[in-house]
C-alpha positions in Angstrom: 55.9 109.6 87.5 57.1 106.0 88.7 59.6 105.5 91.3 62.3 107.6 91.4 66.1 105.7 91.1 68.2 105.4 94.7 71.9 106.4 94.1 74.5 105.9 96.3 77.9 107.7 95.8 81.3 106.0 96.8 84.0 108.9 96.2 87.2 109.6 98.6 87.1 113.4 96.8 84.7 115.3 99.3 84.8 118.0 96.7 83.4 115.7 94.0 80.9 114.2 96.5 79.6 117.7 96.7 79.8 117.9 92.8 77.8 115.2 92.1 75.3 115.7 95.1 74.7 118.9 93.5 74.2 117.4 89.8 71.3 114.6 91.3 69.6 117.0 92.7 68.7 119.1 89.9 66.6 116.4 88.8 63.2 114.8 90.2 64.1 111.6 88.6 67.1 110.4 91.6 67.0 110.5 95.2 70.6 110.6 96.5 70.1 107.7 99.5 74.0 107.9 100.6 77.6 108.5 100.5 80.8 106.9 101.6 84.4 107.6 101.4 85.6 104.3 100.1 84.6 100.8 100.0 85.2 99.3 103.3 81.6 99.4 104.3 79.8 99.1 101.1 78.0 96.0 101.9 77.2 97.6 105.3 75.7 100.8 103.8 74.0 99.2 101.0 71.8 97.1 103.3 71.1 100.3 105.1 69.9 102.6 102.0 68.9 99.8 99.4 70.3 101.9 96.4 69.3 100.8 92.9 72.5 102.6 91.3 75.9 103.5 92.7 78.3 106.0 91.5 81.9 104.5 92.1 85.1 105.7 92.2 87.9 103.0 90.8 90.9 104.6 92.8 90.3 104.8 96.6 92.3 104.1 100.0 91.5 101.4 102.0 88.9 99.4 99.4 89.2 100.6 95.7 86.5 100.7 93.4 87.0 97.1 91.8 86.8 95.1 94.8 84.1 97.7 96.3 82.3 96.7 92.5 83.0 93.1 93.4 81.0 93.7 97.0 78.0 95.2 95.7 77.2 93.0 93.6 77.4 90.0 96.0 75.3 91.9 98.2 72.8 92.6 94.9 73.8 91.7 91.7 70.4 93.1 90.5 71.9 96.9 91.7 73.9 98.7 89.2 77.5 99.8 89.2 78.8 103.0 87.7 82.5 103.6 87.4 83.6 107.0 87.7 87.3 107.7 87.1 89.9 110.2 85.8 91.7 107.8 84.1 90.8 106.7 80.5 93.2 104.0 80.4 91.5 100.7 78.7 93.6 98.4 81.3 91.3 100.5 84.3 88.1 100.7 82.6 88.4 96.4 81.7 89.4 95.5 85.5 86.1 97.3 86.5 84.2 96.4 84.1 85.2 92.5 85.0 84.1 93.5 88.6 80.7 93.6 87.2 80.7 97.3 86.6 77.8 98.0 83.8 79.4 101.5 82.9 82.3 103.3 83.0 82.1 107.7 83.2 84.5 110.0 83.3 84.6 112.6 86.3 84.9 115.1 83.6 81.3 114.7 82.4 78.9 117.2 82.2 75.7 117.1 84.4 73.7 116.1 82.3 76.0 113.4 81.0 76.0 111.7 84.5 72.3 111.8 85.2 71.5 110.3 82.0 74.1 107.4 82.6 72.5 106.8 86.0 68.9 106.6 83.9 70.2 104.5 81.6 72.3 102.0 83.3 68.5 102.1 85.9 66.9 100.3 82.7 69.3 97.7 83.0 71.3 99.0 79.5 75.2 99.9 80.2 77.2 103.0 79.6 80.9 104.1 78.8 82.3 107.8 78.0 82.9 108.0 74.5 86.7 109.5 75.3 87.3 105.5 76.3 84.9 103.7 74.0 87.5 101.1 72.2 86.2 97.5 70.6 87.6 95.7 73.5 85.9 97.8 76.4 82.9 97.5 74.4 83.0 94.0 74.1 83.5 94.1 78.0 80.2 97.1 78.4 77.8 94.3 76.2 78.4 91.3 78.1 79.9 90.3 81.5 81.6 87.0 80.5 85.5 87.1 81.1 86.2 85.1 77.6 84.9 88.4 75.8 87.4 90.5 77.8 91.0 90.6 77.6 92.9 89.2 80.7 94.5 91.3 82.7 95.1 88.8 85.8 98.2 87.7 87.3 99.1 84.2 88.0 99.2 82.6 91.5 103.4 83.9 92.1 102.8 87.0 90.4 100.3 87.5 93.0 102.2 86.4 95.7 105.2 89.0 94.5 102.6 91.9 94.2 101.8 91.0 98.3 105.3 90.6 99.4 106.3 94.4 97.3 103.5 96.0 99.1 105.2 94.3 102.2 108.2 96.2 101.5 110.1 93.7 100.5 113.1 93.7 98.7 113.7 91.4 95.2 116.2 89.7 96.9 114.0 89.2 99.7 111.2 88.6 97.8 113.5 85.7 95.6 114.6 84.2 99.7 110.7 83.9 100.8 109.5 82.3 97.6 112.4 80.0 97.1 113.1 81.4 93.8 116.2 83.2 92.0 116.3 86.4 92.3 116.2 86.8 88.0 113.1 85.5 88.3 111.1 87.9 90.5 112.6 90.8 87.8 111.1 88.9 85.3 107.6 88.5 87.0 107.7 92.4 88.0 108.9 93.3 84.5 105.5 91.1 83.2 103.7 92.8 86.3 104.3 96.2 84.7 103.8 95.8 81.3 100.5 94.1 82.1 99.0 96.4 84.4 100.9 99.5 82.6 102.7 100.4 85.5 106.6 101.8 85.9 107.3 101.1 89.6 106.6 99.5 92.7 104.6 102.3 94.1 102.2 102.2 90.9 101.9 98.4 91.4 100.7 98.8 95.1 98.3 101.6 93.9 97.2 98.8 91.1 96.6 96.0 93.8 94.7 98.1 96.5 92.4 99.1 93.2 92.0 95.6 92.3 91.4 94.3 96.0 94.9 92.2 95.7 96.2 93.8 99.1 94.9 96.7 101.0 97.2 99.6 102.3 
């Protein structure tokens, strides 16, 4: 038997944690090396436990998935990144797989589903759930290069509105601390949502704390 494959799991659900634990160690193949909560300390824990695969969330306090992704990869961008979500929007599942991500599974998988993804993606081949397999997220699963993948990325004021809502600010006080009308903050959070596929300001903090933008 060679080596068996180190897998890290980065989940703020204790109860999937548990789940998952469980699932790895029903099989000879995976040694579970670690677990965190959220991202904050992903670069930290990786240099502690050296895992070859890690299991991540995309929506977490503190450091969501995309930006943990992001971190991991700096750190080693030999290790491999598994996304594991609830959501099988093609908007989260692109944003993660931009962040270097070389699969994308849904929480709803069976066992056997995730241990084979962890094997696979181990061999250096990438995975998606077939519930969000689309020509656009499969273009993003073959090949890492942002010109294959549709952009999703805000320009440099629509970033800086994104920061100054998860301020709290108001449009009118967003419009007085960019020196800008207040018409044209509506019309960058009106682009904001239909971009990222969000309704309100709450979604689009939720949004930028999963794509590292801000942090709550």
């Amino acid at each position: 038997m060679g080596d068996v494959v180190r897998v890290l799991i980065v989940d703020d659900d204790a109860l999937v944690r548990h789940a998952l634990r469980a699932f790895l160690a029903s099989d000879d193949r995976i040694a579970l090396v670690g677990e965190a909560a959220d991202g904050s300390e992903i670069v930290e824990l990786c240099t502690a436990v050296s895992p070859d695969v890690v299991l991540m969330d995309v929506r977490m306090p503190v450091v969501g998935g995309v930006e943990a992704t992001r971190r991991v990869l700096r750190w080693n961008p030999r290790c491999r990144v598994i996304a594991l979500t609830t959501f099988t929007t093609e908007l989260t599942a692109i944003e993660v797989l931009r962040a270097g991500a070389c699969g994308y599974l849904l929480k709803n998988s069976t066992p056997a589903e995730i241990i084979d993804a962890v094997l696979v993606a181990h061999t250096a081949h990438r995975v998606v759930s077939p519930a969000v397999q689309t020509p656009t997220i499969s273009d993003a699963v073959r090949s890492r290069d942002p010109s294959l993948i549709r952009s999703t990325s805000l320009n440099d004021r629509e970033r800086q509105v994104v920061v100054l809502i998860a301020a709290g600010l108001s449009n009118a006080e967003i419009a007085h601390a960019l020196c800008f009308a207040e018409g044209t903050v509506k019309a960058d959070i009106r682009h904001i949502n239909r971009l990222w596929h969000v309704h309100n300001r709450l979604q689009i903090m939720l949004r930028a704390t999963e794509l590292g933008i801000v942090t709550i």
